[in-house]
C-alpha positions as CSV (number, residue, x, y, z in Angstrom):
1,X,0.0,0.0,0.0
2,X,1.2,3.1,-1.4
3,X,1.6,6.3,1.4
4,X,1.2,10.1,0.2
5,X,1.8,12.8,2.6
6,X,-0.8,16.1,1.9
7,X,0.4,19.3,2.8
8,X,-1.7,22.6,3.3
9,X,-2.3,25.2,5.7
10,X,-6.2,25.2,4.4
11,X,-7.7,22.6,6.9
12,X,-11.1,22.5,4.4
13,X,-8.9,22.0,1.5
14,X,-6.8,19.4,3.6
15,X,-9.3,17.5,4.7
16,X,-11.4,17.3,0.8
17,X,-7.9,16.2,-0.5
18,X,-7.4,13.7,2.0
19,X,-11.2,12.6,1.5
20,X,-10.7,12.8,-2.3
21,X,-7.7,10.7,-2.9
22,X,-9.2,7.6,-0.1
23,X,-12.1,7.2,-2.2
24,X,-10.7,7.0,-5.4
25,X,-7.5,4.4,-4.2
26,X,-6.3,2.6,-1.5
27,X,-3.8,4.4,-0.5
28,X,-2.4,5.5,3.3
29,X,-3.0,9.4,3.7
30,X,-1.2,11.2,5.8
31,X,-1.5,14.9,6.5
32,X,0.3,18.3,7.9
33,X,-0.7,21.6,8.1
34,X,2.3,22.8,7.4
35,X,6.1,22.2,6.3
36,X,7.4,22.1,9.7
37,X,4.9,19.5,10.4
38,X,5.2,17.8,7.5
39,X,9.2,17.2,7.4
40,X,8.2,15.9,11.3
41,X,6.2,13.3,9.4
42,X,9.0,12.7,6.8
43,X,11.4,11.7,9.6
44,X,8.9,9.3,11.1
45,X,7.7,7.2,7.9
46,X,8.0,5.8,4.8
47,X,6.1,8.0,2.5
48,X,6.1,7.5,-1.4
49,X,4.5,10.8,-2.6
50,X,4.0,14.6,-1.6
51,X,1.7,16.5,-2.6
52,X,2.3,20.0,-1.0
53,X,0.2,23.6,-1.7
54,X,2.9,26.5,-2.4
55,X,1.7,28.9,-0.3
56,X,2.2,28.7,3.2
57,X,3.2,30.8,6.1
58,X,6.2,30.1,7.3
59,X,8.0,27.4,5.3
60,X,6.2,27.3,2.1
61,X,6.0,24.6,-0.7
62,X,9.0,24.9,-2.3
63,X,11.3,25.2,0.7
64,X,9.7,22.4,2.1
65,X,10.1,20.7,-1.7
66,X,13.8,21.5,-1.1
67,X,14.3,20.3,2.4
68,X,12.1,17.3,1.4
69,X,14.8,16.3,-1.3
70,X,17.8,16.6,0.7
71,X,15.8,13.7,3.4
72,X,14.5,11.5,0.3
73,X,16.1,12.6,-3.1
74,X,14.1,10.7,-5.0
75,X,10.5,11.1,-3.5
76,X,8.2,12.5,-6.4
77,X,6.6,15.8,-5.0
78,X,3.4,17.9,-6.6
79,X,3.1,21.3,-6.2
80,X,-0.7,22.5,-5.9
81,X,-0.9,25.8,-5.6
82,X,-4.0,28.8,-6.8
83,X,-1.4,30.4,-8.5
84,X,-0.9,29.3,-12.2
85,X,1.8,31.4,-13.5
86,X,4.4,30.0,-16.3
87,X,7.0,31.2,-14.0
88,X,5.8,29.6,-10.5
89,X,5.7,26.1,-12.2
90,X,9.2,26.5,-13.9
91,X,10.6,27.1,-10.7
92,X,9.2,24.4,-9.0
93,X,9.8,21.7,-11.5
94,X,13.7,23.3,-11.4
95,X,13.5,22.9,-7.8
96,X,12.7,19.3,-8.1
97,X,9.2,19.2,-8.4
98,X,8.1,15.9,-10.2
99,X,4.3,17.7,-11.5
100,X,2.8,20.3,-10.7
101,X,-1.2,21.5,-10.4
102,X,-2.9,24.7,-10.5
103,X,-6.0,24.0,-7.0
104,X,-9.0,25.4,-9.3
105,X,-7.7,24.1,-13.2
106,X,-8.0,20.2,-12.7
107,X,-10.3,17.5,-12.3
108,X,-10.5,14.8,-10.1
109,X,-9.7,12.0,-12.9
110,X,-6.7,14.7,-13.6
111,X,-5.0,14.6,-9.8
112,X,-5.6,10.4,-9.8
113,X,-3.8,9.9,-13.1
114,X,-0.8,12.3,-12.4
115,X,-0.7,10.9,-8.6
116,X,-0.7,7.3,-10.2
117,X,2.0,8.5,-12.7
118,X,4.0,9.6,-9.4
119,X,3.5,6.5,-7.3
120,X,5.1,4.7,-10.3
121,X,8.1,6.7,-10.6
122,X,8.4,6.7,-6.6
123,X,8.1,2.4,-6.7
124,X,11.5,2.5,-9.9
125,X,13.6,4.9,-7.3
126,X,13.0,2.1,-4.9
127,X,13.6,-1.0,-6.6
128,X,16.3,1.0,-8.1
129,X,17.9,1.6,-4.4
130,X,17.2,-2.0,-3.1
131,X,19.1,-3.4,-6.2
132,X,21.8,-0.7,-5.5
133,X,22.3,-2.2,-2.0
134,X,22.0,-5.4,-3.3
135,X,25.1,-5.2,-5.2
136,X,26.7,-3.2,-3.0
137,X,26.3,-5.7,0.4
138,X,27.2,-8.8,-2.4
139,X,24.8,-11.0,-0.6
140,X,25.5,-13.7,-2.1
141,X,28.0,-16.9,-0.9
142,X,30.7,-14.9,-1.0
143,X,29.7,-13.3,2.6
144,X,29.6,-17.0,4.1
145,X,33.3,-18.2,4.9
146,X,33.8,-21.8,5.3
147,X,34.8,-24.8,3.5
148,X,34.0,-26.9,6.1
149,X,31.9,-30.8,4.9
150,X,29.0,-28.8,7.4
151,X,28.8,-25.8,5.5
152,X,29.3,-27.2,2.4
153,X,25.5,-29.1,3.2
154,X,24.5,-26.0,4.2
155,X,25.6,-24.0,0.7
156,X,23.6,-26.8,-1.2
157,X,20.3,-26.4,0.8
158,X,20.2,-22.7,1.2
159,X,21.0,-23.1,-3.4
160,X,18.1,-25.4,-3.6
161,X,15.7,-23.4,-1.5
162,X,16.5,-19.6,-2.3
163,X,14.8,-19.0,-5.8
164,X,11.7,-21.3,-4.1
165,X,8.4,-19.6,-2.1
166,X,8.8,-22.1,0.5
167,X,9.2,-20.8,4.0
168,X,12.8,-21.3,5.8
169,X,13.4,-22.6,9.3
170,X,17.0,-21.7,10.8
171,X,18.3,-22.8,13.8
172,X,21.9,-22.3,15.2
173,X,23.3,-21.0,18.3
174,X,24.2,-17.4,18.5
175,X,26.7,-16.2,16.7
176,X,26.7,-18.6,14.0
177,X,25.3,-16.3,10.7
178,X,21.9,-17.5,11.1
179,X,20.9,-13.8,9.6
180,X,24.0,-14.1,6.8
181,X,22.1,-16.8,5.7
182,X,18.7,-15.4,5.7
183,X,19.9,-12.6,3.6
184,X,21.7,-14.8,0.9
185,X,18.5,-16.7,0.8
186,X,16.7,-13.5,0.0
187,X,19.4,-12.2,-2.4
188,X,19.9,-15.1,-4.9
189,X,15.8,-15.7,-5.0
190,X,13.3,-14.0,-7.3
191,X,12.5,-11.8,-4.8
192,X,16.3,-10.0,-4.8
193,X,14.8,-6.7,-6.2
194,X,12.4,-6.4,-3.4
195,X,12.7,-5.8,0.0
196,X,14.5,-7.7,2.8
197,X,13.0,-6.4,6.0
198,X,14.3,-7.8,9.7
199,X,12.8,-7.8,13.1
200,X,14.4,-9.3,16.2
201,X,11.8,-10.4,17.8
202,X,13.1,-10.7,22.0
203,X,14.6,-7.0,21.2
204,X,10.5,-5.9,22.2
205,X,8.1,-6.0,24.4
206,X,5.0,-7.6,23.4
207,X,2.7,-4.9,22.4
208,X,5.6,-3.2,20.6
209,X,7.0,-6.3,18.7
210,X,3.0,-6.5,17.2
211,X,2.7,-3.0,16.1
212,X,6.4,-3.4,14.4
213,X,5.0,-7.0,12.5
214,X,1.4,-5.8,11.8
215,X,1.9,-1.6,12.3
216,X,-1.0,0.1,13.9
217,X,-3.8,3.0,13.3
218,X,-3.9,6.6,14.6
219,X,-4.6,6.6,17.7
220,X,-4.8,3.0,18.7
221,X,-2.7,3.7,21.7
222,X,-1.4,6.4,24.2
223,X,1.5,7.7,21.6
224,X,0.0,6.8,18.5
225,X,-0.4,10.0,16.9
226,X,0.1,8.7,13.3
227,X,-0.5,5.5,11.4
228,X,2.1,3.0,10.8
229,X,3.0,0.4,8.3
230,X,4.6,-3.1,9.8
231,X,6.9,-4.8,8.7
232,X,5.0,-7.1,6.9
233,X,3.8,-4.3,4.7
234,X,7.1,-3.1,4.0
235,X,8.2,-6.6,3.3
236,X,5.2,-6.6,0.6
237,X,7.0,-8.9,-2.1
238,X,9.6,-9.4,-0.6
239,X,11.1,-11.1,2.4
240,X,10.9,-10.9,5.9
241,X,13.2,-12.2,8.4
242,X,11.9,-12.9,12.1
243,X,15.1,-13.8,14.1
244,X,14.4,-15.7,17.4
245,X,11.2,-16.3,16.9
246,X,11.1,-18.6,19.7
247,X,11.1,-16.0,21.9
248,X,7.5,-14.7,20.1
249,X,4.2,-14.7,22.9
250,X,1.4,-17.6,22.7
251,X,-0.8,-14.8,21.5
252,X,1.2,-12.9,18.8
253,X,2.2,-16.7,17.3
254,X,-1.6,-17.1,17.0
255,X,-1.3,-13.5,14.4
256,X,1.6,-14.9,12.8
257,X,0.0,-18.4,12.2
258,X,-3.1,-16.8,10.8
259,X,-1.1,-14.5,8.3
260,X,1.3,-17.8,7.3
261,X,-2.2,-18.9,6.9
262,X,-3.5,-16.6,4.3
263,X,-1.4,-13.7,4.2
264,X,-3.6,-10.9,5.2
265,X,-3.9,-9.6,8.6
266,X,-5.1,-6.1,10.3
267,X,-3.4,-3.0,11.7
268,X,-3.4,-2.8,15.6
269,X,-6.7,-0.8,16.4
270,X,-7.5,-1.2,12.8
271,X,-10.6,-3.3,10.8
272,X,-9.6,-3.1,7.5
273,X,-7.8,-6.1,6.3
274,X,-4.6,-6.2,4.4
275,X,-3.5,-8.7,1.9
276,X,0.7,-9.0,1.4
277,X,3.0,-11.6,-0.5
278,X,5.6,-11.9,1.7
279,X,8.2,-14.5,2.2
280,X,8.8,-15.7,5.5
281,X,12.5,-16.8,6.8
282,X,13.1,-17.6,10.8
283,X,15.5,-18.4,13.1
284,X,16.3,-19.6,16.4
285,X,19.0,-20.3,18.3
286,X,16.7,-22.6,20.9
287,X,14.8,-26.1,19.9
288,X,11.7,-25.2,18.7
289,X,10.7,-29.4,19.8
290,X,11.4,-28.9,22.9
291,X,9.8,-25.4,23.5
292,X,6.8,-27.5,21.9
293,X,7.0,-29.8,25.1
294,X,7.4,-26.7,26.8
295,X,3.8,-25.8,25.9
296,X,5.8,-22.1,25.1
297,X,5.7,-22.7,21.5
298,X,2.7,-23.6,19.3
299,X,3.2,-26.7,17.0
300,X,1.1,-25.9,14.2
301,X,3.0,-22.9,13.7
302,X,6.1,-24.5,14.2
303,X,5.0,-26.8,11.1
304,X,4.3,-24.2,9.1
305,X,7.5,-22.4,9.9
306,X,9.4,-25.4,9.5
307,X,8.6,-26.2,5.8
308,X,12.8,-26.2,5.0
309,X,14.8,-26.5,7.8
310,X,18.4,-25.5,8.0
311,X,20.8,-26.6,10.8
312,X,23.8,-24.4,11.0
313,X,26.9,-25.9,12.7
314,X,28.1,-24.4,15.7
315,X,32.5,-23.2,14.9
316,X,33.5,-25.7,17.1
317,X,32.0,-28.4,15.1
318,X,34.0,-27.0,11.8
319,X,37.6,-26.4,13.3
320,X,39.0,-26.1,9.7
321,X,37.0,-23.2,9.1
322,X,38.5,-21.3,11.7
323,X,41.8,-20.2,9.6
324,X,39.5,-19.4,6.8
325,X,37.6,-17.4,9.3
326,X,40.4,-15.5,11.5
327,X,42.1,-14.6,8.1
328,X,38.8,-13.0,6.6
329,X,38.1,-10.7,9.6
330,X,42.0,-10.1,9.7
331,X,41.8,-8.4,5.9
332,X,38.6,-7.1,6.6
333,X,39.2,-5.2,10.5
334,X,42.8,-3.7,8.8
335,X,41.0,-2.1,6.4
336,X,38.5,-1.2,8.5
337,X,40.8,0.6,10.9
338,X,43.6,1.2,8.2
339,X,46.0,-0.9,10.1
340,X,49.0,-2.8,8.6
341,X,48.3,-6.2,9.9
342,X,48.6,-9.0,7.8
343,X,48.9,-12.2,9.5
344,X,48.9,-14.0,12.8
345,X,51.6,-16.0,14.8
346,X,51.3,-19.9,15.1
347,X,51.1,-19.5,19.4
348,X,48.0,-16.9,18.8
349,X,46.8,-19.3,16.4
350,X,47.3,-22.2,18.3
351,X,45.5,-20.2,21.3
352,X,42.5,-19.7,19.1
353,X,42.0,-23.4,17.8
354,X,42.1,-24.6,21.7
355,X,39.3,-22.2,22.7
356,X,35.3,-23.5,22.7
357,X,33.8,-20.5,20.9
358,X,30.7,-20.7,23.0
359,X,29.6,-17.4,21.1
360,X,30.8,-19.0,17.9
361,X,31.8,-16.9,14.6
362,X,30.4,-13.8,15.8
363,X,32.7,-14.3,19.1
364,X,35.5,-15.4,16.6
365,X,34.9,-12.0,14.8
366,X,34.8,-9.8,18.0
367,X,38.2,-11.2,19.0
368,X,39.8,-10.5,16.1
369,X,38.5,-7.2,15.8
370,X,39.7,-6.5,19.3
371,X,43.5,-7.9,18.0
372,X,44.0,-5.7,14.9
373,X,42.7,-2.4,16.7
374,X,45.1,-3.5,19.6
375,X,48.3,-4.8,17.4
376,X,51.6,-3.0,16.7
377,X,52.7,-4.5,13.9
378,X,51.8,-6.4,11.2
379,X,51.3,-10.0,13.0
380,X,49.0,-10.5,15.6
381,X,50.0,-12.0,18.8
382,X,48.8,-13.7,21.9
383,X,49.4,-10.4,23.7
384,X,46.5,-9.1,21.0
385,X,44.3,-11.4,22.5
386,X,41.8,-11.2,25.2
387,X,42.3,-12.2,28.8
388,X,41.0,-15.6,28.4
389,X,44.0,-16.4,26.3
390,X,46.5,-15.6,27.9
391,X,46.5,-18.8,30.2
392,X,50.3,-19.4,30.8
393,X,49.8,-22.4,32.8
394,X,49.3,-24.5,29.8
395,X,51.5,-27.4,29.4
396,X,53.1,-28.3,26.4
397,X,51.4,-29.9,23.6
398,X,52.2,-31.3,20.0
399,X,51.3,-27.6,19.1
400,X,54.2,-26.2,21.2
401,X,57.1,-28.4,19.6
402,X,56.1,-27.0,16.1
403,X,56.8,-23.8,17.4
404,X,60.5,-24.5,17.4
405,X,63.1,-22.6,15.7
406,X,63.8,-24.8,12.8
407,X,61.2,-26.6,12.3
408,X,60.3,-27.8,9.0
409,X,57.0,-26.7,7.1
410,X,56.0,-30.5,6.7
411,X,56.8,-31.4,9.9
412,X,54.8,-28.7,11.1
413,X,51.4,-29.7,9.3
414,X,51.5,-33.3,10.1
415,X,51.8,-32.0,13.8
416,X,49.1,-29.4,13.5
417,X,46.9,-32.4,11.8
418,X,47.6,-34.9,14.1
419,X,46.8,-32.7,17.1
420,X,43.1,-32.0,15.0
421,X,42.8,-35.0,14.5
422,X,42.9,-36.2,18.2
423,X,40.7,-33.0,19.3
424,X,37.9,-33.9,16.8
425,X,38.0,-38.0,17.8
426,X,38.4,-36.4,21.4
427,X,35.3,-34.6,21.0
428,X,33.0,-37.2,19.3
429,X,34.1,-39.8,21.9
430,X,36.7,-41.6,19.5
431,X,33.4,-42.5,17.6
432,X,35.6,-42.2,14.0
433,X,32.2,-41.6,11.7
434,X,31.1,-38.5,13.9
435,X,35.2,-37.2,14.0
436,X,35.8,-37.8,10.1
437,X,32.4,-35.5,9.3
438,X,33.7,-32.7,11.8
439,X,36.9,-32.4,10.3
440,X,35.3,-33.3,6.4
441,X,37.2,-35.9,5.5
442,X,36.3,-39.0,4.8
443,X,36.2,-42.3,7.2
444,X,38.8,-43.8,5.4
445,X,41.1,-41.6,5.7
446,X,40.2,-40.8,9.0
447,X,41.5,-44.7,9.7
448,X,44.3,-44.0,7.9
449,X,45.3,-41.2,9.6
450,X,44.7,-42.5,12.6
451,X,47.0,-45.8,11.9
452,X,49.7,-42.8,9.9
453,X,49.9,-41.0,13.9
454,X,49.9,-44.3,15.5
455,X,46.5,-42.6,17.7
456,X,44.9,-44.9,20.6
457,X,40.9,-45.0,20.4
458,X,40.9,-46.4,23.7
């Protein structure tokens, strides 16, 4: 649904415009009573047209026309005004002005086709932006680092269910890229020139996080003192995201379930109903089963949420990602903060792959940040790293030895891989199957490599 702000200091005129333009479309019609006003209502929505009389104390239509492009430079404004001079409407349209209307010389038939012609322009110079930020963000694989056997299933499922309407389920624990993976959902699908809109759903409270999904009418609460789109209109074509949906009330997952159901729903304090095409895409870093169990999580919904469901692995379940990984943010945190760091030492390194990640890539990502803002020259060391690393009560390890002055570079991996190798069959309980998959190898050569290092499973 289309949104055109109307701009006059004549409340009669004002009010017949506003009436006018409701009957003849369904459009969203907001108002002001003057330019101050309306660049108030500017800053607090998404408005597609203006349509603003010239003549106004204080600022009048072309200064608000002015200030109007410098907040949205391509937002069509038309200039109504009872003057019809030659040289009024030349320097509007020089100003900016996409049309402009003399109040007594047009018909009704008149306004609706040039505001239709407007609206059109207004929905190009969107889709124009959102493709514009599409290939400027590069959501596409290329923002999701890992070679990992994990990942790799997780590059074929998200390939298989992007350019599809089906609804995605993703769950991870924090930190993993849940939302990376939304987005380069959205951006290789069909729906790539539309828009990708997000909402976190435990960052509001309960009456807020249902006015932000669904939006809400003037005055349907203490503070409402203008209509609002949700996010599901804005998402109208496109995609919406809700991340931790888990955390969604028993109430408001009765809503969502309804507009999963038939994708129309209504404004808070609103009757009219509104129809969208929107794609949905979740995540949660909890079980939605067990929540289920719980009784804090509807089942049908879950079902319906759960159409293509994609596990992400947490980093300590795809150790040979982490070099990938620590190398990315190094490159991309020194150009960030135009430092001259370039690698990072084998002991820093080793410190790094011993660690859990409980906050997983994100964590990974922090840390590193926190190194190349820190470092003073162009390696990063364990002095770069936070507290936690700097355990010097460690005894030595197969890692330690490789650290020694002359060691060879191929005496050196086959260290590095038999310490990975005990570390994954460590952590999978010396069951080989479960190890070989962490590390993405193969069980075969997982036996042979564990004959090669001469490894006890016992």
């Amino acid at each position: 649904m289309e949104t055109i702000l109307v701009v006059d200091d004549e409340k009669n005129y004002l009010i017949n415009l506003e009436a006018l333009l409701s009957e003849e479309s369904d459009y969203e019609i907001l108002t002001a009573e003057s330019g101050v006003q309306a660049l108030q209502v500017l800053k607090e929505h998404e408005v597609d047209l203006v349509i603003t009389d010239l003549k106004m104390p204080g600022m009048d239509g072309l200064q608000l026309l002015e200030e109007a492009k410098k907040m949205m430079p391509g937002l069509p404004v038309i200039v109504l005004t009872a003057d019809g001079t030659i040289d009024t409407a030349v320097e509007a349209v020089k100003k900016g002005a996409y049309d402009y209307l003399t109040k007594a010389g047009y018909s009704n038939d008149e306004l609706m086709l040039r505001v239709s012609k407007a609206l059109e322009v207004s929905a190009l110079v969107k889709e124009k932006r959102l493709l514009s930020e599409e290939l400027s963000q590069k959501y596409g694989f290329d923002n999701l680092v890992g070679k990992s056997k994990p990942m790799q299933k997780t590059y074929e499922l998200i390939r298989k269910v992007a350019d599809t309407k089906a609804t995605v389920l993703i769950i991870g624990e924090s930190g993993t890229g849940k939302e990376l993976i939304a987005r380069s959902i959205h951006f290789n699908s069909r729906r790539s020139g539309k828009p990708y809109i997000s909402v976190n759903c435990t960052a509001l409270t309960e009456s807020l996080l249902e006015s932000e999904l669904f939006g809400h009418e003037k005055g349907s609460f203490t503070g409402a003192i203008a209509g609002k789109k949700g996010r599901f209109e804005l998402a109208d074509k496109g995609t919406l995201f809700l991340d931790e949906v888990g955390e969604m009330s028993t109430q408001l997952q009765v809503k969502l379930l309804r507009v999963l159901q038939e994708m129309e729903f209504e404004r808070v304090g609103g009757t009219r109903t509104l129809k969208v095409d929107v794609r949905i895409v979740a995540a949660s870093n909890k079980d939605l089963r067990t929540l289920i169990k719980k009784g804090t999580f509807r089942e049908d919904l879950f079902y319906r949420l759960n159409v293509v469901h994609i596990l992400v692995p947490p980093l300590r379940e795809r150790p040979d990602d982490i070099l990938l990984l620590v190398n990315h943010f190094i490159k991309k945190y020194a150009i960030d903060e135009n430092k001259r760091v370039y690698s990072i030492s084998p002991d820093a390194l080793r410190r790094i792959y011993e660690y859990d990640w409980p906050g997983n890539v994100r964590e990974l990502e922090h840390v590193i940040e926190r190194a190349v803002i820190l470092s003073s020259g162009s390696e990063l060391t364990v002095v770069d790293l936070p507290e936690e690393f700097q355990d010097k009560t460690r005894g030595e390890s197969a890692i330690d030895q490789l650290l020694a002055p002359h060691t060879k570079l191929q005496d050196a991996l086959e260290q590095m891989e038999e310490m990975m190798i005990r570390n994954a069959l460590k952590k999978a309980k010396f069951v080989q199957s479960q190890a070989a998959e962490a590390l993405g190898i193969s069980r075969g050569l997982m036996g042979y490599k564990i004959k090669k290092y001469n490894i006890s499973l016992s």
